[in-house]
Each structure stands twice: as C-alpha cells, then as structure tokens.
N, C-alpha and C positions, 0 to 999 in steps of 0.2 A: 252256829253253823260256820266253815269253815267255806274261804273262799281262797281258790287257787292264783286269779289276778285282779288287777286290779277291774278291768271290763264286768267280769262276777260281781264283783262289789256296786260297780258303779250303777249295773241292770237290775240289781236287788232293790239299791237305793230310788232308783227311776219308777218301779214297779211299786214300789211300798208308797211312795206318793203321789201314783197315777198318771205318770206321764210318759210321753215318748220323746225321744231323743229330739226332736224338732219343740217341742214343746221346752223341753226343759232350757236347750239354747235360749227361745226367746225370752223366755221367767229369767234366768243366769246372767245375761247378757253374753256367754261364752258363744263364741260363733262356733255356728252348725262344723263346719269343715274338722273344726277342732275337736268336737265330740266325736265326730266319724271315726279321727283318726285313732280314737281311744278305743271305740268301741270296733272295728274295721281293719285296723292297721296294725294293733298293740301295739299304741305308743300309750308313753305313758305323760299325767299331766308334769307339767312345769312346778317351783313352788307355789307364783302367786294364783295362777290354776289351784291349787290343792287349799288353801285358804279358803278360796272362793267356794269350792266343792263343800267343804266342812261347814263355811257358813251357811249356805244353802241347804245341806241335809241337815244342819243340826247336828254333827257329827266331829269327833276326833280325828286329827290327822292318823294317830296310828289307824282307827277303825277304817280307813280308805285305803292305806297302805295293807291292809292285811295280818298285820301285827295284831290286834285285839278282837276276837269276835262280836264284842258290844261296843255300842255307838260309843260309849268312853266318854257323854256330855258331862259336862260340870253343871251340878244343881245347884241354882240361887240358893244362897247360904238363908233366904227367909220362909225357905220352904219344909214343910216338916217330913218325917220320914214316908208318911201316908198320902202326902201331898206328889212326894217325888217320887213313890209309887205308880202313884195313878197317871202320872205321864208317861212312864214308862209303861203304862199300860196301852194307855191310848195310842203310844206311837207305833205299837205294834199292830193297830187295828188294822182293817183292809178300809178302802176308803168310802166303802158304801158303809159300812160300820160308825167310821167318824161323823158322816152325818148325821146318824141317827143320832149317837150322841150330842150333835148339835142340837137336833132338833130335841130330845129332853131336855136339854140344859135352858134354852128357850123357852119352854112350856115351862119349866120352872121358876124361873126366875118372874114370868109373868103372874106368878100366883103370887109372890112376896110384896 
C-alpha cells in the first residue's frame, strides 16, 4: 500500500500494533508533544527520532520515509525461508489475531 506521508505511515504502524498515540509516547519514550507535532502539525521526525521509530516498529528507515512499501526488516541470517515467512506473517495480523496465536503456541508447547 502506498502512503502519501509520513503521519499515514506512522497511523498505520500505531494501528497495526494497537495503540494510540499516548500510548505509543509512553512505550517510546518519544514525548507526547512530539508525536502530536507529527501527527497534527506535519512535521516531520528528526534522525535520531527515525531510528527510534524503526526500532520500535521493527521496521526500515526507507519503509517510514515512504520509499519502500514493505517494512524492508533484515531477517536473522539463522532463520530459514519458512521461518522468515511466518513472521512476516504474523506481523501482518490484527492484534486480536496475535493472541490467539499466542494462545496456540501456549497450548502447544504444553503438550511437548
């Protein structure tokens, strides 16, 4: 999907993890004011903002910038193609989804 700025990007990413901008400030450490101004003001982050952004979603600095439509992460080189699959699966879920997931993997693993 294609996002026009950076605030599109940032709401997608906010939404895809469940949270609201108050929230994601206190998880970040990025102060509220700051976020407003991104999402409120169009302004745009700084760089060590944009690190901070990447490391938090899990995400490429192009994919925040707009340049790439996919998060652009780098897979641990010991994970195999079926592996790096299924994250990129899961990362797509909605977040009632990832539980459930949780909760399989759970049930699961208590049988072994």
């Amino acid at each position: 999907m294609e996002h026009s700025t950076f605030s599109d990007i940032f709401y997608d990413l906010l939404q895809e993890k469940g949270l609201n901008r108050k929230q994601f400030s206190e998880q970040s450490g990025i102060p509220y004011t700051t976020v407003i101004g991104w999402t409120k003001l169009g302004r745009l982050p700084d760089y060590s903002a944009l690190i901070k952004l990447a490391d938090f979603f899990d995400c490429s600095l192009d994919y925040l910038t707009g340049r790439r439509d996919e998060y652009g992460r780098a897979a641990p080189s010991d994970f195999n193609s079926d592996e790096q699959a299924l994250i990129g699966t899961y990362r797509q879920l909605s977040a009632e989804n990832r539980e459930l997931v949780h909760q399989l993997i759970d049930g699961l693993s208590k049988r072994t």
